[in-house]
N, C-alpha and C positions, 0 to 999 in steps of 0.2 A: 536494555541497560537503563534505562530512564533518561530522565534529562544530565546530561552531562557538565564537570566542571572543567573549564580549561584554564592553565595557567603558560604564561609564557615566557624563554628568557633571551636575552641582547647576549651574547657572551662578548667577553672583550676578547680580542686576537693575540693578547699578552699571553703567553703560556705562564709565564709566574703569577703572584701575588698581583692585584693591582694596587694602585697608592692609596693607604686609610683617607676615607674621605671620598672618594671620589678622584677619577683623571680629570683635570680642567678644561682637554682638549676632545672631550665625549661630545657627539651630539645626540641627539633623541632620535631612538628608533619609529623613523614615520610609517614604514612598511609596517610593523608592528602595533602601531598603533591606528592604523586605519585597520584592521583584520579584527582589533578587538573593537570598536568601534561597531563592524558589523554586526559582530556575534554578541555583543550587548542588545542592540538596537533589535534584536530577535528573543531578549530574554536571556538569554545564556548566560552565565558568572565568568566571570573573566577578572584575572590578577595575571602583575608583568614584574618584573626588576629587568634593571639594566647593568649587570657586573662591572663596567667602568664606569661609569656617574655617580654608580650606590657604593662601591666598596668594596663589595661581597667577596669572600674567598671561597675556596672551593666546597669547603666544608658548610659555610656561612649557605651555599646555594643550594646544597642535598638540605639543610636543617630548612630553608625556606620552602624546598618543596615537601617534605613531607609536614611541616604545617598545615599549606596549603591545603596538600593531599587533594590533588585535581586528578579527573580521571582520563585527560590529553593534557601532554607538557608539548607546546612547540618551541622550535629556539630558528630563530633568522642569522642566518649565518651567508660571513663573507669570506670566503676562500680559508687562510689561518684559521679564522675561529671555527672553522667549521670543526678541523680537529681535534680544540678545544672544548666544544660544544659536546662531542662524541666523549670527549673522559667524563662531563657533568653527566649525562646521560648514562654513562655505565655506571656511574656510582650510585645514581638514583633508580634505576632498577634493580640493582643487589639489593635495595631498600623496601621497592615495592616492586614485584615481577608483572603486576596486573596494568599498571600505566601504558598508556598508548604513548610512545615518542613520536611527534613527526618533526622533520628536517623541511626549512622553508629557503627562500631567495635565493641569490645567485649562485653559489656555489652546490647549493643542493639541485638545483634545477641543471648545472650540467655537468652533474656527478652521481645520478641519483642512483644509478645501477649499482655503481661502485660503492657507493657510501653503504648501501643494502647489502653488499657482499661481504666488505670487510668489516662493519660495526652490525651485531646482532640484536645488540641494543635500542635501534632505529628500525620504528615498524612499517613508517607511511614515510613518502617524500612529497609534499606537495610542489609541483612546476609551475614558473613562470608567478603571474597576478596571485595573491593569495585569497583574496576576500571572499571570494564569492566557493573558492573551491573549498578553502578551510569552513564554511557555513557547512556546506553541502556534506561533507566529510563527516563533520560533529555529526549531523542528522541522519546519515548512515549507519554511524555505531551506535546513535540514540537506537535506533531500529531492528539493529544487529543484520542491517543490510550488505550485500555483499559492496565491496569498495570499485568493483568491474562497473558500478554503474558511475563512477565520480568521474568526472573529467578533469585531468592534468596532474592523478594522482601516478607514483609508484610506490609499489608493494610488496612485500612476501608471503607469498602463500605456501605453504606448507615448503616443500624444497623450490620453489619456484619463485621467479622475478615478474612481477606482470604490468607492465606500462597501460594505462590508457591514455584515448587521444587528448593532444592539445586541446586544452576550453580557448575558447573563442577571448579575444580580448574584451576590456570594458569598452565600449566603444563612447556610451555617457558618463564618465565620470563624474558630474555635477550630480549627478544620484547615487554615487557615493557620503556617508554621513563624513563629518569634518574629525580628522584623526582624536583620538580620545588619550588626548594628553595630559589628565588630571592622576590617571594611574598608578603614574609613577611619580614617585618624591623624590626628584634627582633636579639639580642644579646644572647647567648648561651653559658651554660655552664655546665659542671657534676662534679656535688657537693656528694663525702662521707666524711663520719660522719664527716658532716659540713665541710668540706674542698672541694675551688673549685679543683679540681684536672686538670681542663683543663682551664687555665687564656688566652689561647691564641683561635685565630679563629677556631671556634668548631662549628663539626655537628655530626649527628648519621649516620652512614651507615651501609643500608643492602645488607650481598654477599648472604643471602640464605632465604628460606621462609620453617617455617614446623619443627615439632619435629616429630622422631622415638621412642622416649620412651614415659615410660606412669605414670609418675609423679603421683598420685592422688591428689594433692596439687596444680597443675596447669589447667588451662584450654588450654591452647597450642594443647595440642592431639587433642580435637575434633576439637579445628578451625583449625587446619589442617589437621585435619580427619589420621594423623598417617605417612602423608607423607612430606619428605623432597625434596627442588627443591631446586638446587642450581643453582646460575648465573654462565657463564663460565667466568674461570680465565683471559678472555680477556676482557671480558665484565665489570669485577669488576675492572681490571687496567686501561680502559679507562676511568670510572667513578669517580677512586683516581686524576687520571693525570688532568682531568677537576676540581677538585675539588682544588688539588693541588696550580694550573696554576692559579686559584681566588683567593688564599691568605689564604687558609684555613692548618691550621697546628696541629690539633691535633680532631680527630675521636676515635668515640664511637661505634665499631659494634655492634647492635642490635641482631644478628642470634641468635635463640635458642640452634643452632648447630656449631659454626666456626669449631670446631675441628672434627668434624663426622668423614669426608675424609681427614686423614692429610695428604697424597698426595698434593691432590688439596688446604690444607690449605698451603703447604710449598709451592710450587708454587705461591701462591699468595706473600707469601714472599718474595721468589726471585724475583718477579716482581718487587716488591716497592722497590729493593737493586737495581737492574738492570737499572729499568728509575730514579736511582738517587731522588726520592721525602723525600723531606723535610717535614716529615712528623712522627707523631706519633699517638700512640693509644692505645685502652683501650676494652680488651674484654671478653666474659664471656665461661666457660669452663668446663665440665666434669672429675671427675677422673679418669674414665674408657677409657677416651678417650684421652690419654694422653703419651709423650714418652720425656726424655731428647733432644734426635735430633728434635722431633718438638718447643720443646718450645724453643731452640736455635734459632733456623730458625726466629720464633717469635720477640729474642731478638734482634739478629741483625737487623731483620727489625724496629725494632723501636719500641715494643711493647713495655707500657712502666708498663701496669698495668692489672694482672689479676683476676678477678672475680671467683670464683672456687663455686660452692656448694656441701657442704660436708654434713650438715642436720644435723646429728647425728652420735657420737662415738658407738651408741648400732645396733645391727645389727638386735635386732627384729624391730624397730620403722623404719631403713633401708624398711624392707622389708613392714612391713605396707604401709608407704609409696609406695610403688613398684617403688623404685627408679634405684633397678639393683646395685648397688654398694657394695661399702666393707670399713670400716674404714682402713685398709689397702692400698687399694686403695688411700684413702685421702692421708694417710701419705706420699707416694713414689710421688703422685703428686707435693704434697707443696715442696716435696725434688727434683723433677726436676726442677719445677722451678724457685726455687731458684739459684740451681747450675747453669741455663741457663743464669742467669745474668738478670731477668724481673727483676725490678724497685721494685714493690706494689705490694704483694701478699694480696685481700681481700677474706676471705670466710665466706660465710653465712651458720647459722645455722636455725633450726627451732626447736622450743620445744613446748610441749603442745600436742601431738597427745593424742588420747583414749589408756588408757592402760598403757601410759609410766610413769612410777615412777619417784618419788621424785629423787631416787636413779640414774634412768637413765640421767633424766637432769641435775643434776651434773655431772656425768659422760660427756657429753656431754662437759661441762664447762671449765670440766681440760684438756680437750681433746684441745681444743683450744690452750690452756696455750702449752701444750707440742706439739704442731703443730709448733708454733713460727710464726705463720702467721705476718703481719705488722696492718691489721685490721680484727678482729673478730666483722661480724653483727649478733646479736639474735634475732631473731622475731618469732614471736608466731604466731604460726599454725593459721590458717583463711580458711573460706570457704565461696563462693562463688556461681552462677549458672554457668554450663561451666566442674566443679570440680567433681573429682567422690567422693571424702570428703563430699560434699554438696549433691551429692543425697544419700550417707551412711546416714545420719545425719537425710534428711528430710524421707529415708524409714523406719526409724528407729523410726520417730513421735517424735525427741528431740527439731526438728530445727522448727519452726514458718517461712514457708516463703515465706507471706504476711509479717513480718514485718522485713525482712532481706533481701528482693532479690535486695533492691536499694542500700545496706553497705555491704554487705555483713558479717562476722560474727565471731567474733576470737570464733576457737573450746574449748576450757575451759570455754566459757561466759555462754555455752547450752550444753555442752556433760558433764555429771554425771560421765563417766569412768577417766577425766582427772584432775590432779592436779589443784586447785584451782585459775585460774588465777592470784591472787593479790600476791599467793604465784610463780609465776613462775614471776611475775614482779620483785618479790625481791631477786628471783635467777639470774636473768638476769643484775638486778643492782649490786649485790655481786660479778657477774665475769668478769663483767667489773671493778668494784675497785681492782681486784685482778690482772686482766691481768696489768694494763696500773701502776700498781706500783712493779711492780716489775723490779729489778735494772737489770737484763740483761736486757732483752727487752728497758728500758732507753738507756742504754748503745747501746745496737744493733741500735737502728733509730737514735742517737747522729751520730754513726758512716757510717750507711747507707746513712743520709742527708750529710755529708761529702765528700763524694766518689760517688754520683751521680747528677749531673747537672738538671737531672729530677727534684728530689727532691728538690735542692735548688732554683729551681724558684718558685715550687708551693709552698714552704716557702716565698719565697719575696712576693709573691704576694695574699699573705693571711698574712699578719702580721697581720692588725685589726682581722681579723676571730680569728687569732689563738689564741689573747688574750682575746674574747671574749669566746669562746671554752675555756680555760685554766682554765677561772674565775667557768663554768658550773664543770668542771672536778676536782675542787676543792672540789665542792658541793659533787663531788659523791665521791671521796676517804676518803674525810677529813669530815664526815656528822655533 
């Protein structure tokens, strides 16, 4: 075939139009952009759009690819868009039959049989890590090699499904090249509860790859099969400093883990104090994994906002979950780092497992309230392929899935053990009326937006949101 052109696309999860302009709460696809990164770095052509940050409609996405006219389209897909991704992909082969489609990340990797059976459209599925397999793959068709030699691919061969083995993880990622972000011309931003929280030049970056724990609510553990790799502390401050030196001011780390090694997280800290970057960020964090001196180090560096999962106040739903923790735990976290001086404390809850009471999810509720966090998010438990929730569910004959593996599934929709969904909706909307009106809390964020600079820009610069927000939150206190 010759040297090959790939082009690649984000799909957004929106089944309709997305908003002209861009969503404000897009972030950049990193998997996607370390994968073209590589396959540049080897010569190869590479073009990407991201349908929520560019605009694109659906038509706008067939006219972009037959421009392009690449002879591999990949699309990185998360659960929804995967289904999404499968209507751009049928519409672009009725346009060019010769295109190779392949399906990448999470949802392709533990659907990939299924996705091959039902979309005829979709030729290759690449599993797990993309880089090094989607190289290997191009260089296959470059040679008209058979695809039996790629590791981590799935296929169709003539009537037939054909898996080959797992590729071996990256075990160096500092030899990976730094994701190739100029690509795309999309503007970037991370939006909670409806606030953008980063108005200023924003990207996502990752220092590590891999969770150690074993969540059953996430799919993480198997796509990294239980092991964490982290970048070295030189390698991640070379990649700020570049980023930096472009104009980029405020980052979102990704890692499942920042805090694993807080050694090596405070080091990374003094790095960014050290070479002076002007810079801030936003990251997510463990209770267990947690210390006043580290989330210091944090603050000074400029952290400005953390993400914590706490799940739940009841320690048996803790442990369902196999989360490892302790609401204890919770509490002495929120309280370091607060007193470290971070900006935003957000923590996520989840309610809805098998088993858990009425009783517990309230509990749960108040628990928030007397955390004093700045944002309490509830979401209701869900399951997935990937999850060990999702194979409990389906060994158990509750979960249907043939008509779940593409949405996957909020657990009270199909599990009989658990509180009534519509009723844990109205628990969910009662503790939000209850947290965000109650006059300390007013008083506390009057006074927090006061006393931190963070705060009052991402006030100026959400004035329409916030009164568009305001007028919703009227709705729910004032019904």
């Amino acid at each position: 075939m010759g040297e090959l052109k790939c082009s690649f696309i984000f799909p957004s999860p929106n089944l309709e139009l997305p908003i002209e302009g861009g969503m404000v709460g897009a972030t950049p696809p990193l998997g996607m952009m370390y994968i073209a990164a590589v396959l540049r770095n080897e010569g190869i052509q590479v073009s990407m759009i991201d349908e929520a940050a560019q605009g694109f409609s659906m038509r706008g996405m067939v006219d972009w690819v037959k421009r392009e006219n690449p002879d591999v389209l990949g699309f990185s897909t998360y659960n929804i868009s995967g289904y999404k991704a499968a209507k751009i992909a049928g519409k672009v082969k009725e346009e060019n039959p010769d295109i190779v489609v392949v399906f990448g990340n999470i949802y392709a990797t533990f659907n990939a049989e299924r996705i091959l059976r039902k979309y005829p459209c979709v030729d290759v599925v690449v599993r797990g890590e993309g880089e090094h397999t989607t190289l290997e793959l191009v260089r296959s068709l470059e040679k008209n090699e058979s695809l039996k030699k790629v590791s981590g691919v799935t296929f169709r061969s003539r009537d037939r499904i054909i898996s080959t083995p797992d590729r071996p993880l990256i075990d160096d990622v500092d030899s990976l090249p730094f994701p190739e972000r100029g690509l795309l011309n999309a503007e970037y931003h991370a939006v909670t509860a409806g606030i953008n929280v980063a108005p200023r030049k924003f990207t996502t970056f990752l220092s590590s790859r891999g969770c150690v724990y074993r969540c059953r609510f996430c799919g993480c553990r198997r796509l990294a099969r239980g092991i964490w790799r982290p970048r070295s502390v030189d390698n991640v401050l070379e990649e700020l400093n570049l980023l930096a030196s472009e104009g980029y001011k405020q980052f979102l780390f990704v890692d499942d883990n920042f805090t694993l090694n807080p050694k090596r997280a405070i080091r990374i800290c003094q790095g960014i104090r050290k070479d002076k970057m002007d810079i801030e960020w936003i990251v997510e964090g463990r209770v267990d994994v947690c210390s006043y001196a580290l989330f210091r180090e944090m603050a000074k560096a400029c952290c400005r906002m953390l993400y914590i999962g706490i799940e739940s106040a009841s320690q048996k739903v803790l442990d369902y979950y196999d989360k490892g923790t302790t609401p204890e735990q919770a509490e002495a976290a929120v309280k370091y780092a607060r007193e470290s001086g971070i900006d935003v404390i957000v923590a996520s809850f989840i309610l809805g497992a098998p088993n858990e009471t009425r009783r517990e999810l309230l509990k749960t509720v108040d628990f928030a309230q007397k955390l004093k966090v700045d944002v309490p998010q509830f979401n209701i438990l869900d399951a997935f392929p990937g999850t060990d929730i999702w194979e409990e569910l389906r060994s158990e004959g509750v979960l249907d899935e043939e008509k779940y593996w593409e949405t996957g599934v909020f657990v009270p929709k199909v599990s009989p053990d658990t509180v009534p969904y519509v009723e844990i909706e109205r628990i969910i909307s009662e503790g939000y009326r209850r947290f965000l009106i109650q006059p300390s809390y007013i008083m506390r964020s009057l006074l927090r937006v006061a006393r931190s600079p963070y705060r009052l820009d991402i006030l100026f610069n959400n004035l329409k949101r916030v009164k568009t927000i305001a007028r919703g939150l009227r709705s729910i206190v004032w019904p």
